[in-house]
N, C-alpha and C positions, 0 to 999 in steps of 0.2 A: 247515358251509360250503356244502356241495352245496344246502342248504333257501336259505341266502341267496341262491345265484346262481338257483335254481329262480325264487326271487321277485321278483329283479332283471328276469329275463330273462322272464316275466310282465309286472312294470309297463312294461319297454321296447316287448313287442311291444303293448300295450294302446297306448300315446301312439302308438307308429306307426302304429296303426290309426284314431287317432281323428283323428292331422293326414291320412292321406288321404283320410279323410271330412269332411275339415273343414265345409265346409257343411251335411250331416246335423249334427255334433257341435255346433254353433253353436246351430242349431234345437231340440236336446237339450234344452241346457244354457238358454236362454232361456223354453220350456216348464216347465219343471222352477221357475226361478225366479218364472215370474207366477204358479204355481201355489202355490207356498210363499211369495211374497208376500201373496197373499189371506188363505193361513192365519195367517200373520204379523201382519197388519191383528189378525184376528178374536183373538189373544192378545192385543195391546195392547189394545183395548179393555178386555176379559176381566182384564187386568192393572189397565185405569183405575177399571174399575167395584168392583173388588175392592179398591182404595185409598181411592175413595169411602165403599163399605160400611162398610169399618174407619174411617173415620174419623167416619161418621155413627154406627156403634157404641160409639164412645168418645168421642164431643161431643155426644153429642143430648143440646139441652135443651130446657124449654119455658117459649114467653114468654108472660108474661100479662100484657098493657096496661092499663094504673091507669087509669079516673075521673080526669080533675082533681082531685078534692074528694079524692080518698082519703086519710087518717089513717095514722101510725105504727100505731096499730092495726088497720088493716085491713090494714097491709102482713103483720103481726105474724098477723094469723089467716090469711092465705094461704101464708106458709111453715109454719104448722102444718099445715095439709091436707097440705100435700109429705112434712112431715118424717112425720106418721103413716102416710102410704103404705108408707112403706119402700121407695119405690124413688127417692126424690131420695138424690144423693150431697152437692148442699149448692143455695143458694138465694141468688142474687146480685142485689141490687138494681141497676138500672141508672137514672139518673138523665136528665132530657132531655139535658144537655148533656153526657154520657157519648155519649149514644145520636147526638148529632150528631156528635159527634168520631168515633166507631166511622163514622157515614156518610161520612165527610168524609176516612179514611184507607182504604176500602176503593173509595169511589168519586171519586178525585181530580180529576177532570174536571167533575165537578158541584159540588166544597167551593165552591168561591167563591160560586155561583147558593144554597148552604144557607146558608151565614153573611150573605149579603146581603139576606134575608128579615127583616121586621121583627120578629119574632115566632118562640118556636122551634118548631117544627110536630111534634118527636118527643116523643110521651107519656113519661112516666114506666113502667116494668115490671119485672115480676120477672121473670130467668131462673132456672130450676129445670134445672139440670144433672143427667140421671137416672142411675143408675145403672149398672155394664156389663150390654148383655141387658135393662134393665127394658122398652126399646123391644119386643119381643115377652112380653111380661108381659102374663096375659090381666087383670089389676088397671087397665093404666094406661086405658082408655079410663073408667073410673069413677076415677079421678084428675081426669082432663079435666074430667067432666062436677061435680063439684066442687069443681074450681076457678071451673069458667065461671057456675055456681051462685049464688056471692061476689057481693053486690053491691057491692063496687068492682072489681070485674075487669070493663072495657069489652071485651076479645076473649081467647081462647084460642089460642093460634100451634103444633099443633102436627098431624101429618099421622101420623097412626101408618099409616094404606093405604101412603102412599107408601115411607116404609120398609121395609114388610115386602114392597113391588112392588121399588123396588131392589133387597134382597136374591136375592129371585127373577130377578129382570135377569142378574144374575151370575150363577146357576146355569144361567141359557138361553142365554148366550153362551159360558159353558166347553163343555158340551157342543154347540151350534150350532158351535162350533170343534171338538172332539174330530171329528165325523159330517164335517163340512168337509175335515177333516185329509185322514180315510181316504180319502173318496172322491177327492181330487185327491192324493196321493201315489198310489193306484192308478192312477189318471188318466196321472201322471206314467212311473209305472212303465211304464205300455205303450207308450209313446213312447219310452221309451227299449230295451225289447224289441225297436220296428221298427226302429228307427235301428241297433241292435247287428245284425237282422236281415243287415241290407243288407250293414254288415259282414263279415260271413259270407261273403254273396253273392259281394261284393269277393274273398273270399281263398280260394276252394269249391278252385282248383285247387293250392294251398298248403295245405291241409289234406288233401286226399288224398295228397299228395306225405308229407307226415308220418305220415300213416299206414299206408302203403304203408312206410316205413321203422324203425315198431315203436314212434314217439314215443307217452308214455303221454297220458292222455287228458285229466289236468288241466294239461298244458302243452300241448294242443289249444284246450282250453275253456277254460282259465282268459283267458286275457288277455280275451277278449271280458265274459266278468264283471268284471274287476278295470275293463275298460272303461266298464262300465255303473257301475259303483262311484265314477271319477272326475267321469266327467258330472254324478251324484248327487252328488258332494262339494261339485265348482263350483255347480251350480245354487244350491245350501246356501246357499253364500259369497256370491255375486251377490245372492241374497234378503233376508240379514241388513243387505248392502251396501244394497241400494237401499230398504230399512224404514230404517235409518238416515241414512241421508240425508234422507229424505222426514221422519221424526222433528225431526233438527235443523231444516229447510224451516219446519216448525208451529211448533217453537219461537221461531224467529224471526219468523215473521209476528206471533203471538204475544207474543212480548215488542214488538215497536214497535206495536199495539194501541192506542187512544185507552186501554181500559182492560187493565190487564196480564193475558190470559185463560190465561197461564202459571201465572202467579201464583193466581189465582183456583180454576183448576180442576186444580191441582197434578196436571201432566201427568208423566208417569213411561215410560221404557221399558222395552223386556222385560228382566226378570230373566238375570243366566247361565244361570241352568240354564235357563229358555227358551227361550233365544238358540239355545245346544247344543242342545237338541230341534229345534228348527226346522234346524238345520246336517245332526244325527241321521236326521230326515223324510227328505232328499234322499239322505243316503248308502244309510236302506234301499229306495229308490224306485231307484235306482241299481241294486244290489245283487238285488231283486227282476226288475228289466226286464231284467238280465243274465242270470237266471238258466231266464227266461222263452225267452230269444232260444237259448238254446246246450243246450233238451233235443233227443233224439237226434234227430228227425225234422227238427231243422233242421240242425243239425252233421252229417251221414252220408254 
């Protein structure tokens, strides 16, 4: 009972401290959040790219563009090359008027200007849906190179740098964010240090009075930390508030788009447990500028 009112009477004197500083604690908490918005930004990407990745790891295929002239048999000897790689998972023929329907449902804006062509302008091809991981398989670039071999195969469609630079992508903006983090949660931190500072300042002759009367030290010190701990939690809150917000913004722009770039580029927000870290980031930015602001040479 005595611990609950201990920590009652803690979070009270902490809010009373922070509405007479109201204007420091405004500036706090607004700090705190541009700072954890930026890190915020640098997740979601980090989240988009990494959605990408996986999707590019379990959809890559490759398309090979037929000769007019090409034969059942030559369709027949280019799914052999696939199938003896061992790294096709299976080999889909796509016909033109497959291939203009598939353009004509992905780019809805232009169907009319394709079917009113007198002529259908999409070749015939095979896609070769590769395997999971064949994409980093040091095999497929001599996949490529006989397929493109084949004399009915007119082009080869398939980017294996760019895949293996995507994936890279992702690991420079996980950490590009991780380095990001630290330094603007420390950032953070210290602004809320001053601002707990000043606090202080505010109450120097109410703190001697306490300790001139025997009061122990973490009901001296503590409210100014539990202080810095709120600031930290709002800032959090504010942060996650205004990524989402700005999230739904894109979405919406996005969705009313000539073409749906929602749809397209299968936009995603942060995970929970992101979300929490990012909330997490402010509380120990909080937590640490509090703990900054109340060693003895300022509290004394």
């Amino acid at each position: 009972m005595k611990l609950g009112v201990s920590l009652a009477t803690l979070v009270d004197e902490a809010v009373s401290g922070l509405v007479r500083a109201r204007r420091m604690t405004v500036i706090s908490i607004l700090v705190i959040a541009v700072s954890l918005v930026l890190v915020g930004a640098f997740l979601v990407a980090a989240e988009n790219l990494r959605g990408v990745g996986e999707a590019v790891r379990g959809e890559t295929a490759v398309t090979v563009f037929l000769h007019p002239g090409a034969t059942e048999a030559d369709r027949e000897a280019l799914a052999r090359i696939a199938r003896d790689s061992r790294l096709a998972a299976r080999v889909v023929r796509v016909t033109p008027e497959e291939a203009r329907a598939r353009f004509s449902s992905w780019w809805g804006s232009l169907a009319k200007a394709a079917s009113s062509l007198p002529s259908n302008p999409f070749p015939e091809s095979l896609e070769i849906v590769l395997a999971p991981d064949a994409a980093s398989s040091a095999a497929l670039p001599g996949l490529l190179a006989n397929l493109a071999a084949h004399p009915a195969a007119e082009e080869v469609q398939f980017d294996v740098e760019w895949v293996r630079r995507l994936r890279g992508a992702v690991g420079v903006a996980r950490a590009a964010g991780t380095g990001l983090a630290v330094v603007l949660v420390l950032g953070a931190a210290f602004t809320i240090a001053n601002v707990v500072r000043l606090t202080i300042l505010l109450h120097r002759e109410e703190i001697e009075i306490l300790r001139l009367v025997g009061a122990p030290e973490f009901l001296i010190r503590g409210p100014f930390v539990v202080g810095g701990l709120i600031q930290g939690f709002l800032g959090g809150l504010l942060a996650l508030g205004v990524l989402g917000l700005a999230f739904r913004a894109l979405l919406h722009w996005g969705a009313r788009a000539p073409e749906n770039v929602v749809t397209l580029l299968g936009l995603r927000f942060l995970t929970p447990g992101a979300a929490a870290l990012l909330v997490a980031g402010g509380i120990v930015a909080g937590l640490l500028g509090g703990a900054i602001a109340v060693r003895r040479r300022n509290v004394g």
